[in-house]
C-alpha positions in Angstrom: -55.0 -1.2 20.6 -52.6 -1.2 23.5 -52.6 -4.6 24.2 -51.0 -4.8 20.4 -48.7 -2.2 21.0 -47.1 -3.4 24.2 -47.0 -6.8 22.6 -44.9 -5.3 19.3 -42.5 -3.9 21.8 -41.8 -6.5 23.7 -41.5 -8.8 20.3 -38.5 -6.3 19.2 -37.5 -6.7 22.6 -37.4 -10.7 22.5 -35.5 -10.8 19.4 -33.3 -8.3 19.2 -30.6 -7.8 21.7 -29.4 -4.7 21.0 -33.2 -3.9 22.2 -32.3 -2.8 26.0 -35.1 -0.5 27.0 -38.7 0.4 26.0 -38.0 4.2 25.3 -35.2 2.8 22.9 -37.3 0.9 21.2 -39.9 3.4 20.5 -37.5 5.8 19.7 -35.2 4.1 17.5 -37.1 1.2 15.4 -38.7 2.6 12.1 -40.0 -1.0 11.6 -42.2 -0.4 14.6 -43.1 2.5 13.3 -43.9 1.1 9.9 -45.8 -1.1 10.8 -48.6 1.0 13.4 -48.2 3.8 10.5 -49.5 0.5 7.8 -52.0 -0.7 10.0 -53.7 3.3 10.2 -53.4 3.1 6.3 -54.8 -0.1 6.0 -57.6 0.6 7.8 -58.1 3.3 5.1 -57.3 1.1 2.4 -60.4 -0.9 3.6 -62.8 2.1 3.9 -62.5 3.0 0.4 -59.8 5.8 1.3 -57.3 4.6 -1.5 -55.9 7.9 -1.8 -55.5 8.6 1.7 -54.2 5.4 2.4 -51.6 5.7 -0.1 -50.5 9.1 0.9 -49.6 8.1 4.5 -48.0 5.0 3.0 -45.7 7.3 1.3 -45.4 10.0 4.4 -44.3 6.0 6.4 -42.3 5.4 3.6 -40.2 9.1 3.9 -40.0 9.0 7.9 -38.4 4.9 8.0 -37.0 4.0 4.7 -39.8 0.9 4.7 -42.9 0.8 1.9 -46.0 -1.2 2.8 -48.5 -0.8 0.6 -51.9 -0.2 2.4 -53.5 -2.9 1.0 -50.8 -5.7 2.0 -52.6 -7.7 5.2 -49.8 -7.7 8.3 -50.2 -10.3 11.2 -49.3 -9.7 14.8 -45.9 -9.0 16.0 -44.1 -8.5 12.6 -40.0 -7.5 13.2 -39.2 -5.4 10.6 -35.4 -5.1 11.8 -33.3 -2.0 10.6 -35.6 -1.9 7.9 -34.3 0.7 5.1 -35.1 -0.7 1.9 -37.7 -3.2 2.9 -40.9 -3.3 0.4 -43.7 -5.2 1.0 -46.4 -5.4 -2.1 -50.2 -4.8 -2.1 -51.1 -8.4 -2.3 -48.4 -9.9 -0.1 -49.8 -11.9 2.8 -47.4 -11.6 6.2 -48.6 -14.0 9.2 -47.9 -13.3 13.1 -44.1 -13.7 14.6 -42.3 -12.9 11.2 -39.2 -11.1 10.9 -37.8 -9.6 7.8 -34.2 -7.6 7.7 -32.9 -4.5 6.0 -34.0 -4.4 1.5 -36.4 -7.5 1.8 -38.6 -7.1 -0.7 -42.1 -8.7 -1.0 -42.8 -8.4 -4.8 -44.5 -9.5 -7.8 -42.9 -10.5 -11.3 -45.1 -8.8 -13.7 -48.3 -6.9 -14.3 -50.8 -9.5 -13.7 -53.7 -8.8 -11.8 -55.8 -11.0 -8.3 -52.8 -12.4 -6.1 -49.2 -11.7 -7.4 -47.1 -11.6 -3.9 -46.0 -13.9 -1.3 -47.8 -15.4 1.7 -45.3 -15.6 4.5 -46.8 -18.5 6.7 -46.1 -18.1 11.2 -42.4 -17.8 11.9 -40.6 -17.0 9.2 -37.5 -15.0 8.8 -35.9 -13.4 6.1 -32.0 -12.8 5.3 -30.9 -9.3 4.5 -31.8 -8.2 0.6 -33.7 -11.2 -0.4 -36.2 -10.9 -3.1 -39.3 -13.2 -2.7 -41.3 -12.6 -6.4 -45.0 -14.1 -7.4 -47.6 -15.8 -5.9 -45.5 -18.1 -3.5 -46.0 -19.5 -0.2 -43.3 -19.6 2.3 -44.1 -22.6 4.6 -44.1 -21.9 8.7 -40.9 -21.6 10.6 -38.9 -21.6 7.3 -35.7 -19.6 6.9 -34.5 -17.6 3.9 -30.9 -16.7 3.6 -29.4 -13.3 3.2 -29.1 -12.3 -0.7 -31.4 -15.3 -2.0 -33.9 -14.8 -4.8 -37.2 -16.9 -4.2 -39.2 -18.2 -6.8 -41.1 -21.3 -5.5 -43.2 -22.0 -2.5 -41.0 -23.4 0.6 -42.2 -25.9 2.1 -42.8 -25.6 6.1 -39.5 -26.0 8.8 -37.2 -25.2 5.7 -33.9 -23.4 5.2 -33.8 -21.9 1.3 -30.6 -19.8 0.0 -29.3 -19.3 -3.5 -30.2 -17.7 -6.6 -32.4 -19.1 -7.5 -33.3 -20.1 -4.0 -33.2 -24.2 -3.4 -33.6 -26.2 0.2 -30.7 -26.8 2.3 -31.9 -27.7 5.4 -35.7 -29.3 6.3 -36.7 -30.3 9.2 -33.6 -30.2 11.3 -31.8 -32.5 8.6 -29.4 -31.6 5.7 -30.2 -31.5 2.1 -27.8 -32.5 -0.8 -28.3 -31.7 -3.7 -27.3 -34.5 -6.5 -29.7 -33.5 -9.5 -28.6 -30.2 -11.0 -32.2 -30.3 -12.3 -33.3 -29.3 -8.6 -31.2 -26.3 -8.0 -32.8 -24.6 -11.4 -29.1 -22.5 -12.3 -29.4 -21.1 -15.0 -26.0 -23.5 -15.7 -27.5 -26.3 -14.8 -28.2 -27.2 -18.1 -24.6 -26.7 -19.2 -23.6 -28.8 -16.3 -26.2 -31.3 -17.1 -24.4 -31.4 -20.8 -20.9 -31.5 -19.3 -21.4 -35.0 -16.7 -23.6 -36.5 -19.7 -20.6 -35.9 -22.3 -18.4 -37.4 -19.3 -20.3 -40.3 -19.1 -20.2 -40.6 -22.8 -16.3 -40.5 -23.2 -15.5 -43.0 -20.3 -18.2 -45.9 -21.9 -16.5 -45.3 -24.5 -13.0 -45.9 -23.0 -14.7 -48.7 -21.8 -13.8 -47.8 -18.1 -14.2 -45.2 -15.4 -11.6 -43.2 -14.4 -10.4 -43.6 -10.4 -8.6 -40.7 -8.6 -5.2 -42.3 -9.2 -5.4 -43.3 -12.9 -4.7 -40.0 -14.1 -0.7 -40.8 -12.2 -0.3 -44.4 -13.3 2.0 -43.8 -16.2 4.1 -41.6 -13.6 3.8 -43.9 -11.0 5.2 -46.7 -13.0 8.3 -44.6 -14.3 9.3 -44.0 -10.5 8.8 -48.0 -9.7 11.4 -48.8 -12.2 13.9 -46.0 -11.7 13.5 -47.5 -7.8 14.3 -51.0 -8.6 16.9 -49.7 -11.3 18.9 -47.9 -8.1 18.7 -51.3 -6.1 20.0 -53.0 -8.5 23.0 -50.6 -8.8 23.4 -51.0 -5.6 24.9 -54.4 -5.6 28.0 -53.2 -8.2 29.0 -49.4 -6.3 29.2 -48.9 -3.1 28.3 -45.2 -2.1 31.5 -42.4 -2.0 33.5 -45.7 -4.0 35.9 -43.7 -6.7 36.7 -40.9 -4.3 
């Protein structure tokens, strides 16, 4: 039990700088406290004490700001980092060396029963007020960004933002988007409608528009006032008449 508690503090310590001594730690990281108060109330959770294990949830939840339910299953070293607002659901799944920031919430999207909130593989971090909703997986060392709404597993070494959430970065290496089909906004499908009406009008034209050909029309009015001036030129002498 100690060996897990030293371990927790130094984890806080590793990642957070603002982290500069032990006694500060202890005395001013709810997350830490969350999570030793969850693991007691887990430990109820699994001895039948469903009550019990729900009261002191609550009692964690009034002392930090942070709701874990009892029955959630927490790995080692969890960062919980400012942590108001943070909930994590009964069925939610976090593994070892996770870090989740202030109003994460781990939660389902309806009242089915069995499974109905994340898994969060080794490694993962979460932005500030994401949402991650249903059975999902989020792969290992994946990333989710601040404000991002998650509806779909992530695959492993993956960087997600959006709402809906969609990949931006994997494995090191950066991710466009060209198919509005993979981003899932709700106006993709106007957008899909839009470049396909777009497409009709120019085969119909018979040609695609280029950047310039909007200007030709303009362009060709300026070439022949030019060559108007030059000719000018050859009949009045500038200031001649004065």
């Amino acid at each position: 039990m100690f060996d897990r508690i030293r371990e927790d503090i130094h984890s806080v310590k590793e990642r957070d700088p603002a982290a500069r001594s032990t006694l500060e730690v202890l005395l001013c990281y709810p997350g830490l406290w969350a999570v030793w108060i969850h693991r007691i109330a887990h430990a109820l959770w699994r001895g039948k004490l469903r009550l019990a294990a729900r009261f002191l949830s609550q009692i964690s939840r009034f002392l930090t700001g942070i709701e874990i339910h009892p029955g959630a299953l927490i790995g080692r070293r969890l960062f919980i980092d400012h942590g108001a607002g943070v909930v994590i659901g009964e069925t939610a799944i976090v593994a070892s060396d996770v870090t989740l920031y202030q109003g994460v919430t781990l939660g389902g999207t309806g009242k089915e029963h069995g499974k109905r909130h994340p898994t969060l593989c080794e490694g993962v971090f979460v932005g500030n007020n994401a949402n991650l909703l249903g059975n999902i997986t989020i792969g290992e060392n994946s990333r989710v960004g601040a404000g991002s709404v998650v509806l779909a597993d992530v695959p492993p070494n993956s960087t997600v933002v959006g709402v809906p959430a969609h990949i931006v970065y994997r494995n090191g290496k950066r991710i466009l988007v060209t198919d509005p089909h993979e981003i899932k906004d709700p106006l993709s499908d106007a957008l899909i409608a839009l470049a396909a009406r777009v497409e009709e009008l120019e085969t119909f034209c018979g040609r695609r528009a280029g950047p310039s050909e909007p200007f030709a029309a303009e362009e060709a009015e300026r070439a022949a006032y030019r060559a108007e001036l030059e000719r000018l030129r050859d009949y009045v002498s500038m200031g001649e008449g004065i």
